[in-house]
SEFI-348405 format. One record per residue (C-alpha): z, y, x; residue number from 0. Coordinates in Angstrom, 2 decimals, padded with zeros to 5 digits, always signed. Last residue first. Layout:
BEGIN
w|v|u|resi
Z|Y|X|NUM
...
% end
This chain:
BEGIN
w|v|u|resi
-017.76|-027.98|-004.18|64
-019.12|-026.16|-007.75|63
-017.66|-027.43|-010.98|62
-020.36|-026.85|-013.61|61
-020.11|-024.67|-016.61|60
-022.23|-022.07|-015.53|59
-020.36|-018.85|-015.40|58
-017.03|-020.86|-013.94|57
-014.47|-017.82|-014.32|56
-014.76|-014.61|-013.15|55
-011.88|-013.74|-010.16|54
-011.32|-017.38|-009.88|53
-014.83|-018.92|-009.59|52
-016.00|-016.18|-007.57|51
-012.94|-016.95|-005.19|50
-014.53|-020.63|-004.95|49
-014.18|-021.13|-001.35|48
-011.51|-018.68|-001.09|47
-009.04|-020.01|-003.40|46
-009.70|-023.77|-002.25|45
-005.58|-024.39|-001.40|44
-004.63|-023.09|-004.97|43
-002.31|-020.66|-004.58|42
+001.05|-018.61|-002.87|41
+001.69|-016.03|-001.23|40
+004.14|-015.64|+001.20|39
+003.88|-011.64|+001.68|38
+005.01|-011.87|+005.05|37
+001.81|-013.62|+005.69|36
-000.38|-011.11|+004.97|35
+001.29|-008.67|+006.78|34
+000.92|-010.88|+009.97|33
-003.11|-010.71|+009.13|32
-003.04|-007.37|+008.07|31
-001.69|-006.22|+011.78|30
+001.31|-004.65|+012.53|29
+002.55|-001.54|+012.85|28
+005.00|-000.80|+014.95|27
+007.39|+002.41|+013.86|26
+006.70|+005.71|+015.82|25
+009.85|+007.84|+014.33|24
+009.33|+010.18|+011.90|23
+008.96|+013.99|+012.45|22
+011.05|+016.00|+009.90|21
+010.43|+019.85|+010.09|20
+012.86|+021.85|+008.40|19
+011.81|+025.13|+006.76|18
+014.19|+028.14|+006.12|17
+015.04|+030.88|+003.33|16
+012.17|+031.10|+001.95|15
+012.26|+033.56|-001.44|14
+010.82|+031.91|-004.52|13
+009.18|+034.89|-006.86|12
+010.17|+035.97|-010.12|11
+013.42|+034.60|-011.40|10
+015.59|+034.93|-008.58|9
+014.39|+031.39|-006.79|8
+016.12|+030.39|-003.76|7
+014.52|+028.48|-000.97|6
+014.22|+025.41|+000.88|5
+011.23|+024.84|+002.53|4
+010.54|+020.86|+003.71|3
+007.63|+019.83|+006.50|2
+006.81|+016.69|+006.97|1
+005.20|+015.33|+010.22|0
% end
């Protein structure tokens, strides 16, 4: 729920003169797999095998299977 206050402002204090409350509508959510794959991403098909190898680089100098 959000709540908005409009009000006018005289130069000292803000005076109210109403609040609206906005409640959104119950949207679906779904899960992180199906968000995942809205995304479309794209990469090399062994990325999570070797994710170490990605995020920090080969530390030993060997390729790893």
């Amino acid at each position: 729920m959000l709540k908005t206050v409009h009000a006018t402002y005289g130069g000292e204090v803000p005076r109210p003169k109403g609040i609206e409350i906005i409640r959104h509508a119950k949207t679906k959510t779904g899960s992180f797999l199906e968000t995942a794959r809205l995304l479309r991403l794209e990469g090399p098909d062994d990325w999570s095998s070797h994710i170490e190898d990605y995020l920090y680089g080969n530390r030993s100098g060997e390729d790893t299977e």
